[in-house]
SESEDO-449444 format. One line per 10 residues: number of its first residue (from 0); for each residue x, y, z of C-alpha. Coordinates in steps of 0.05 Angstrom, whole numbers. Example, Ala and Ser with C-alpha at 12.3 -4.5 7.8 and 13.67 -1.06 7.14 Angstrom:
% SESEDO-449444
0	246 -90 156  273 -21 143
***
This chain:
% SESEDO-449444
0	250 -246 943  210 -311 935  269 -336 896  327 -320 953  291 -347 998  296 -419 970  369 -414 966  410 -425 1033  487 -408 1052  527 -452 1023
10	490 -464 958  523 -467 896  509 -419 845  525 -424 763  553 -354 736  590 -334 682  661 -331 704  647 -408 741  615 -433 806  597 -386 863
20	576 -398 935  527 -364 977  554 -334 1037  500 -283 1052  415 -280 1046  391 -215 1033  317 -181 1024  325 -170 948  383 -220 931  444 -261 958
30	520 -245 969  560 -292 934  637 -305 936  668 -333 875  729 -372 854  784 -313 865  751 -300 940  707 -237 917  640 -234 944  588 -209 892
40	512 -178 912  463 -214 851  390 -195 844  334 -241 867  300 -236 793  372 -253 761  378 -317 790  350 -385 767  330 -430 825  336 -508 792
50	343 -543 851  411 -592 859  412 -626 788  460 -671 756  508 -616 760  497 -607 830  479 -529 821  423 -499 867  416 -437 816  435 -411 758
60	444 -342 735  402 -306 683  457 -282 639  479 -365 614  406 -371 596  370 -391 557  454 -412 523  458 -461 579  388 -503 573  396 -505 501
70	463 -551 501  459 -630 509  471 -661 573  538 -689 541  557 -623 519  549 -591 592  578 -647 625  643 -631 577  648 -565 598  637 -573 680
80	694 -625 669  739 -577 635  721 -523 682  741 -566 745  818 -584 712  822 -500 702  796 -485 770  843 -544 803  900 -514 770  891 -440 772
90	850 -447 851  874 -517 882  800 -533 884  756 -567 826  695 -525 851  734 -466 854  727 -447 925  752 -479 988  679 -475 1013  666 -526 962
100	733 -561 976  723 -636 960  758 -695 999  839 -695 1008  840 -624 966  887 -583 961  922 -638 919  1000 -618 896  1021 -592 859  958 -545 840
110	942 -480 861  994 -430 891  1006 -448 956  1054 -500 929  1092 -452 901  1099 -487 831  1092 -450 764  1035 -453 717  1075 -493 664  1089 -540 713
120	1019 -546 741  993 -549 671  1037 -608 651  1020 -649 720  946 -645 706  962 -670 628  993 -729 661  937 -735 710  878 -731 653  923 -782 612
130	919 -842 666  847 -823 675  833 -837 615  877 -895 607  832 -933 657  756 -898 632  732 -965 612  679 -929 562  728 -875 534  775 -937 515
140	726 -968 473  713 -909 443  777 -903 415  777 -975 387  709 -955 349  747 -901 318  695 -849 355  758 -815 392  824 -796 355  868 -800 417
150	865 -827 490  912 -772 518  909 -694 534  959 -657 517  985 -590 560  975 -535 505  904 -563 502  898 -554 580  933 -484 568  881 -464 513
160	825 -483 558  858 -439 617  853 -380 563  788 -383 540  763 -387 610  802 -320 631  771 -297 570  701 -315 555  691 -342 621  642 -408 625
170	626 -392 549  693 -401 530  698 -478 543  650 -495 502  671 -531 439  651 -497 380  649 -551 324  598 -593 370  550 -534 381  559 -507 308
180	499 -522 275  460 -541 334  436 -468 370  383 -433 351  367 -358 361  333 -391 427  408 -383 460  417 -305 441  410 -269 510  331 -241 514
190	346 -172 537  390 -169 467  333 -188 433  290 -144 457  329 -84 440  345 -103 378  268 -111 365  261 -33 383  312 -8 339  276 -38 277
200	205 -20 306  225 50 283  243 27 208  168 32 180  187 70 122  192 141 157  265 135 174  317 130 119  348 62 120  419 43 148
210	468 -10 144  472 -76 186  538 -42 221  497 19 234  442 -22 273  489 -63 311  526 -1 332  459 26 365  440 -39 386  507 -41 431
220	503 34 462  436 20 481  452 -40 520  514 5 546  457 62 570  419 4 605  473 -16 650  476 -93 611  546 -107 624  535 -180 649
230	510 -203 572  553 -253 531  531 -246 455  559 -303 410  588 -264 356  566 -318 296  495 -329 321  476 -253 338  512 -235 271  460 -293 241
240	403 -264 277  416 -179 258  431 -208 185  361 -240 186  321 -194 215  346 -134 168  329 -170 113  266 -183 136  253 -106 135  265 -104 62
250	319 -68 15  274 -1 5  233 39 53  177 28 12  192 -51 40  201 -19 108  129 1 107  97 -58 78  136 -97 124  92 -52 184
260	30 -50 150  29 -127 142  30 -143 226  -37 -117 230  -66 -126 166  -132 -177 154  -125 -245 153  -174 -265 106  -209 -235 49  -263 -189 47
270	-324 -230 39  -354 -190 -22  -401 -228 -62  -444 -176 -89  -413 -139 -152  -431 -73 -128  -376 -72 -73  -325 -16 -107  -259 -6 -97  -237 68 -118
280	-170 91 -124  -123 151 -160  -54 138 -186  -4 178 -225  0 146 -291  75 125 -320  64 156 -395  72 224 -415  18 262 -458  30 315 -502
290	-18 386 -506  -28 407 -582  -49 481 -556  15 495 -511  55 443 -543  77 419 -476  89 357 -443  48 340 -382  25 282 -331  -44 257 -323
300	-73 215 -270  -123 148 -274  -186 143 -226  -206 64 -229  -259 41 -199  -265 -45 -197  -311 -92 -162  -292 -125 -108  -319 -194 -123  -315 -201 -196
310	-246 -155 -211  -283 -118 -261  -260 -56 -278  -328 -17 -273  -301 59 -289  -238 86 -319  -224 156 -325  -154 196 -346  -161 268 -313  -106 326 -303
320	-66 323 -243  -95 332 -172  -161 300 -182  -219 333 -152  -282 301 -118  -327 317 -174  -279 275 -219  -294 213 -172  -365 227 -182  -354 225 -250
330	-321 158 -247  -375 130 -212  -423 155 -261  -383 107 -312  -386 56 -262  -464 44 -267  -472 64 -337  -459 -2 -385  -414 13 -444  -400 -27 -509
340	-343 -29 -548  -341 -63 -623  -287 -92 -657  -293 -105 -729  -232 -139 -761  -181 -78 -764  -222 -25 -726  -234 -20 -658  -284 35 -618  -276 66 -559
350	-328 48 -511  -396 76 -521  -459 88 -466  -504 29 -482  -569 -5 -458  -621 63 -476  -686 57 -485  -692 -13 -470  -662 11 -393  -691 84 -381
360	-724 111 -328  -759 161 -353  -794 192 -297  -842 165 -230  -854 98 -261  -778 76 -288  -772 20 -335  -740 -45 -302  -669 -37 -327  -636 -96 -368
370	-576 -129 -353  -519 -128 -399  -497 -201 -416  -433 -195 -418  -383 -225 -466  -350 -287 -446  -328 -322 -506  -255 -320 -532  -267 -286 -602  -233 -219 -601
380	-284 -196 -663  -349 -174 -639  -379 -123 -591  -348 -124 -524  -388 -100 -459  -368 -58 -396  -432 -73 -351  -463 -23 -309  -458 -49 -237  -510 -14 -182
390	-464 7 -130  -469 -27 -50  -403 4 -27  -343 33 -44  -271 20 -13  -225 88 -11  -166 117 18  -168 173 67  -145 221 5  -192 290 26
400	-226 281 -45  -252 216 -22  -282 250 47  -303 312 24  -379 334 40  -401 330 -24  -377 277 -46  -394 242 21  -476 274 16  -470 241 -60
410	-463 172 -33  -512 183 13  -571 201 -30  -551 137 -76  -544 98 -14  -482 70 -15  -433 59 44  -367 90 47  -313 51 77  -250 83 80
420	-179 53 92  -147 48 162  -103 112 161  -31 105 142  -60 31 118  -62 34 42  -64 -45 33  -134 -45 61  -143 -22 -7  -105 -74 -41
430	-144 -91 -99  -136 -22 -131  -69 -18 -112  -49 -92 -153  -89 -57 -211  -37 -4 -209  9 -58 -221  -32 -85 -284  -26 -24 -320  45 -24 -334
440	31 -83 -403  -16 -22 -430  24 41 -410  81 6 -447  47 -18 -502  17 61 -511  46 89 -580  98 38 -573  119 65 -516  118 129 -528
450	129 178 -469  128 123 -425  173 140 -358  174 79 -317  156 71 -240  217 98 -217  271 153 -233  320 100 -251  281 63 -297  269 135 -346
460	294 138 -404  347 197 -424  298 218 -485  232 212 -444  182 267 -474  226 303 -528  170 302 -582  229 302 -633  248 233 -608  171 193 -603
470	113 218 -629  70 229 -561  -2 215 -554  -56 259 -518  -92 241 -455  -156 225 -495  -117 176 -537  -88 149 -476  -161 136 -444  -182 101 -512
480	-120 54 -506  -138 40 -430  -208 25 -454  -180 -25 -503  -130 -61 -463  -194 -71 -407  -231 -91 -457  -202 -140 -490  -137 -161 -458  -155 -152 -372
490	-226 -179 -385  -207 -234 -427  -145 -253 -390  -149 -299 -334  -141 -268 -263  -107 -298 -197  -156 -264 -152  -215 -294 -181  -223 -361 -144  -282 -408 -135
500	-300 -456 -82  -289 -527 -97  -261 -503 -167  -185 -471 -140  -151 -495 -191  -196 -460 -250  -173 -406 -285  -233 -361 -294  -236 -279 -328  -267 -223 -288
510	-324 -220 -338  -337 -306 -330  -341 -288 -254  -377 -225 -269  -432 -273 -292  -423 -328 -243  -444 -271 -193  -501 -246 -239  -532 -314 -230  -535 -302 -164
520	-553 -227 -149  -596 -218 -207  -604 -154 -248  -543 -104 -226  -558 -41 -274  -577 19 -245  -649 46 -283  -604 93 -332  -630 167 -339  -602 223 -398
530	-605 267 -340  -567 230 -284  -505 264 -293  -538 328 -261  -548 299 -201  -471 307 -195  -458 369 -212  -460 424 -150  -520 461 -130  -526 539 -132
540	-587 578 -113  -594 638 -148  -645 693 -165  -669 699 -243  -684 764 -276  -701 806 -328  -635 797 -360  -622 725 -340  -591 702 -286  -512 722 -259
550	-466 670 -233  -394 703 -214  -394 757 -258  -424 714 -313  -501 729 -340  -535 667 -368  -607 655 -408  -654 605 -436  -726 593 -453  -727 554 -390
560	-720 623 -353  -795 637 -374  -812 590 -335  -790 610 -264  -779 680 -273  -819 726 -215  -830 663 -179  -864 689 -108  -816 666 -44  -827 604 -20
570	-830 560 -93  -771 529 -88  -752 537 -11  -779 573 46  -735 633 56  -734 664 -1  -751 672 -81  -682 631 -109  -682 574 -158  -636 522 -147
580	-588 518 -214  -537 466 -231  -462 484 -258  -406 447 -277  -342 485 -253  -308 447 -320  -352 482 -360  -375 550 -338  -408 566 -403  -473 536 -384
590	-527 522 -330  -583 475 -320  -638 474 -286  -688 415 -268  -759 436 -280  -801 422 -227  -869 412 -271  -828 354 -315  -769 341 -270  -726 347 -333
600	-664 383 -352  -658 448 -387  -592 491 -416  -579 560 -402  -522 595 -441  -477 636 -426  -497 707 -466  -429 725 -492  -396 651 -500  -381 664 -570
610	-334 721 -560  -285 665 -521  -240 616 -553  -213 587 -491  -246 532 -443  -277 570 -387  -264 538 -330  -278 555 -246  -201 566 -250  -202 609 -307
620	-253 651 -284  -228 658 -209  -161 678 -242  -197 735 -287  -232 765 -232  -171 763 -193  -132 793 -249  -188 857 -247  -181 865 -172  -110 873 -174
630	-114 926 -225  -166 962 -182  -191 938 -128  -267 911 -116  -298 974 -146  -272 951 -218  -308 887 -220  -376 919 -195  -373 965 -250  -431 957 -310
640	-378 931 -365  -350 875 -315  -369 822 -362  -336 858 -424  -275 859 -370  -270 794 -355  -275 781 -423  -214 811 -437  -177 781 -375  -195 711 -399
650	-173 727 -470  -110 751 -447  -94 697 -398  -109 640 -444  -68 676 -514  -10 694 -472  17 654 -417  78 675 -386  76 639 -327  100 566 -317
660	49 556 -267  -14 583 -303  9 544 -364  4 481 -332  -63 512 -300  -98 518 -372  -67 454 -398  -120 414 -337  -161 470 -346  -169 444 -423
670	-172 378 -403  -229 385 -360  -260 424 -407  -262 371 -464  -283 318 -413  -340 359 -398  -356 369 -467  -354 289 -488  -403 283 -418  -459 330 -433
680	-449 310 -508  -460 238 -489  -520 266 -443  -552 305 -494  -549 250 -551  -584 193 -497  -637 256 -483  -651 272 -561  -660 197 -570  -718 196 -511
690	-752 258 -553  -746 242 -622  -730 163 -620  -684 115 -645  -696 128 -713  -671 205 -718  -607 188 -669  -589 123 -720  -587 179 -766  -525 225 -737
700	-452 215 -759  -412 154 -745  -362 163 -687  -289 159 -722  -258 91 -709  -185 80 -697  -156 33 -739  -109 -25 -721  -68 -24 -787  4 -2 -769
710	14 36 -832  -59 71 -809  -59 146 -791  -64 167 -720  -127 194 -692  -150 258 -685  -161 283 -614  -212 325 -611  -291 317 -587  -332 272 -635
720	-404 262 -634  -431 203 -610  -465 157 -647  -510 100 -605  -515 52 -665  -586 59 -693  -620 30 -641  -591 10 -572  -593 -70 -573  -632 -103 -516
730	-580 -147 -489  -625 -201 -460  -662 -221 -525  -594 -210 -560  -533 -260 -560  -466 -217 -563
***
């Protein structure tokens, strides 16, 4: 109401179909009556009060701005002009309104109470705008300049302005080629912009996309719905401004996400200076492996883990589809262990657990472990090193293996903080995610190319895994060729995230900032233990006895059994007489157990592991006992012969699979199975060296190389042992 009352009856009002007068004051707005004598009610909050300008106009309405500020003072004087010749001729009046009649109006022949046609009116006011500007002093010497074509109005101009008044209202006199050019998106009508901005709030990559039509379409019903029927919308700038702002959403909905995601996304970078700040992430890889057993084609997925600061790829792991939390620990395992990789002319290794004994902590007074120096120089030749990073924290998505207790309770014990992604915000994790991006030179360069699908269903190839067509490679080959290209191509290489202070412009490798950072934080490497992958695996208290000790159907024995056999209640914790045992559900052939007089690890085997060929996983064993229930019930499986049983079940489930589903089941089940084989291998060889030193482990088999020769045969995929090299090298008193 504060804006009514400044107005008065009698003042002149700016609206879209020409000057209005107020006749009436009102508690929420004013009564107006315009040119054609019919009184209009306008809101309080619609009106503009400017005061009496150069235009003499006390207020303006709401639906010319902000069109009507944005136009020069020439432009708007050009218009009120042309509006007073069609109001004279079509009213008699040049303000429209005999309330606003000026001196000696009604002037003949204009308006109709003369009685004269509109031709005729038309042509009078031609005549009249000719003289005046016949004697406009300024107006002739623009036409000598050459500024102005002629000095005369003709009456089909006059008669074009009459149209586009009756049309477009005020709007329509404007002259288009002097405001082309000139508006901004500043003139489009706010409430039109504000609607448009909620029918793309809803694009975020949830809702399929549309075309522009579509969107304008909604845009104009909603606007309908809201009762906006007083809105003029410009068809070439509003057409400029939907155009813009849907490409600004992007051409995918993957775009239409990012395009969200990026309003509230950090501004800066994470200030990570310490190498053990982890990023961990999980992504389908793009090549196809191939399953000697099953001869079947199958996917595998990548876990990569990379610090922060440095871009060094800490821990790279291939594992079956749907990666479990166990398989993160795993990963992170790699991440603090250093690794060494030689190249020698046309060989190359895969990478190898380095740094034992000169790094061991080998019980309650650990040796200081040794940083890795790591490689830096350009020669390709040479032994190349992974360091072993102690982990700070480690950036994940909300993914459930990421949160899950155990996994969560392992970080905990090692101390390190968990900082999960914003949910539904996978670029807080962006580091990882560009990685992904990386991989695409090695997945192609895999076997040529062999088995390699693209990112997207329209980049696959028609012959994409038919063995018949490209040899395939198995997932183990594939982790060796990921070791490689990190190695010696995304180590080596430089990297745009790896920036220093005062040196922008410097093109630096992870591994040069790696040891920039080194400088700085000092020794990184975690005191390495042969036993440390135990800490990993889950927990399971169970009860020995005479015969061993039974897991799921499963009895297992070792000399270690001795030991804590008819231990009285209370030994290992308070409620009872169970010993706390250690399984891998990869490998459910074997136990450990951690003595508690030399906190070391010790095997127990399973008794009858000879009599099965296949790997012997959780999920093969689950399956077996399932497969005995549903022949008869519970009381089957508690009978004497259960093992003998399950035996059988697990024998006939890995020989003969019939199902699609439990194919693809064994083929990760395998997988696993020889992961877990090459980690306890790797565990055992680092322990034998600790009890019968460096100079009986120097003595086992050399691990096979692969060789770089392209007439060289493939390799073989199958476990190896592992050989650490005679003695490990102390990499402080060594230059690499």
């Amino acid at each position: 109401m504060s804006k009514a009352v400044e107005l008065y009856v009698g003042a002149r009002v700016l609206m879209s179909y020409g000057p209005a007068v107020v006749v009436e004051l009102g508690r929420h707005g004013v009564t107006v009556k315009d040119a054609l004598g019919e009184n209009h009610f306008v809101r309080a909050d619609k009106l503009a009060v400017t005061g009496l300008g150069d235009e003499g106009l006390d207020a303006i309405h709401l639906s010319l701005q902000p069109w009507w500020s944005s136009l020069t003072p020439a432009i708007r004087a050009e218009i009120l002009l042309k509006l007073e010749v069609v109001l004279e001729i079509l009213t008699a009046y040049r303000d429209g309104h005999p309330l606003m009649a000026r001196d000696g109006e009604p002037f003949y022949p204009f308006g109709e109470g003369f009685g004269v046609s509109l031709t005729k009116r038309i042509e009078a006011m031609a005549r009249q705008l000719t003289f005046e500007y016949s004697v406009d002093r300024m107006r002739v010497r623009r036409v000598l300049a050459g500024e102005v074509v002629k000095n005369s109005v003709s009456a089909n101009t006059i008669r074009g302005w009459i149209k586009s008044f009756k049309r477009d209202g005020l709007r329509g006199l404007a002259d288009g080629r002097k405001t082309r050019g000139r508006q901004g998106f500043e003139v489009i009508d706010p409430r039109f912009v504000r609607i448009v901005d909620e029918e793309l709030a809803g694009f975020d990559g949830t809702r399929s996309k549309v075309s522009l039509v579509e969107i304008e379409r909604r845009v104009l019903v909603r606007l309908k719905q809201e009762g906006i029927d007083d809105i003029d919308l410009p068809q070439r700038i509003t057409q400029q401004y939907l155009s813009m702002r849907f490409a600004a959403l992007g051409h995918t909905t993957k775009q239409h996400k990012s395009s969200t995601l990026r309003r509230n996304s950090g501004r800066s970078n994470y200030p990570a200076t310490h190498p053990g700040h982890f990023a961990v992430d999980v992504t389908r890889a793009d090549n196809l492996v191939w399953d000697d057993v099953y001869e079947r084609v199958y996917s595998v997925e990548i876990i990569t883990i990379i610090s922060v600061p440095s871009r060094v790829v800490v821990a790279c792991r291939v594992v079956p589809q749907s990666a479990n939390s166990l398989e993160i620990a795993l990963a992170l395992y790699d991440a603090i262990r250093p690794f060494s990789m030689l190249v020698d002319d046309t060989t190359i290794d895969d990478f190898r657990w380095c740094g034992i004994p000169v790094s061991l902590d080998v019980g309650d007074n650990p040796v200081t472990a040794h940083a890795s120096r790591v490689r830096t120089s350009r020669d390709v030749t040479g032994r190349h090193v992974k360091p072993g990073i102690t982990p700070i924290s480690l950036r994940a998505d909300n993914g459930k293996i990421f949160l899950s207790d155990p996994f969560r309770a392992l970080l905990s014990d090692w101390q390190v903080d968990l900082m999960p992604s914003r949910p539904g915000r996978p670029i807080d994790n962006n580091i990882v995610e560009r990685w992904h991006d990386s991989l695409q030179a090695a997945y192609q360069s895999f076997r040529n190319g062999a088995g390699f699908k693209g990112r997207a269903v329209h980049e696959r190839g028609r012959f994409v895994g038919w063995v018949g067509f490209e040899p395939l490679g198995s997932w183990r080959e594939l982790q060796q060729h990921l070791h490689r290209h990190i190695a010696i191509a995304y180590h080596r290489n430089r990297h745009g995230g790896v920036k220093i202070p005062g040196v922008e412009d410097g093109n630096f490798t992870p591994l040069e900032r790696h040891d920039m950072l080194h400088a700085i934080t000092g020794r990184l490497l975690v005191p390495q233990h042969p036993d440390l992958i135990y800490s990993l695996l889950p927990e399971k208290w169970l009860t020995p006895g005479n015969g061993g000790v039974a897991f799921r159907g499963l009895t297992y024995d070792g000399d270690i059994l001795d030991e804590i056999r008819g231990l009285r209640p209370g030994t290992f914790r308070a409620q009872d007489a169970k010993v706390p045992f250690h399984y891998d559900p990869r490998d459910r052939t074997r136990l450990w157990h951690r003595s508690r007089h030399d906190d070391r690890i010790y095997e127990l085997q399973w008794r009858d592991a000879h009599l099965v060929e296949a790997p012997l996983t959780d999920v093969v064993v689950q399956r077996a006992r399932q497969l005995l229930k549903d022949r008869g019930g519970n009381r089957v499986v508690s009978r004497r012969n259960v093992t003998r049983e399950i035996i059988a079940a697990i024998t006939e489930l890995s020989t003969a699979p019939t199902d699609e589903e439990w194919r693809s089941k064994l083929i990760r089940a395998g997988m696993r199975h020889d992961q877990a084989l090459i980690d306890h291998a790797e565990a055992d060889a680092a322990r034998q060296l600790i009890e019968t030193g460096a100079d009986s482990a120097a003595q086992q088999p050399p691990r096979p190389a692969l060789s770089l020769a392209e007439d060289a045969p493939a390799a073989v995929d199958e476990p190896v042992p592992l050989d650490f090299d005679s003695a490990f090298p102390d990499y402080d008193s060594e230059a690499i």
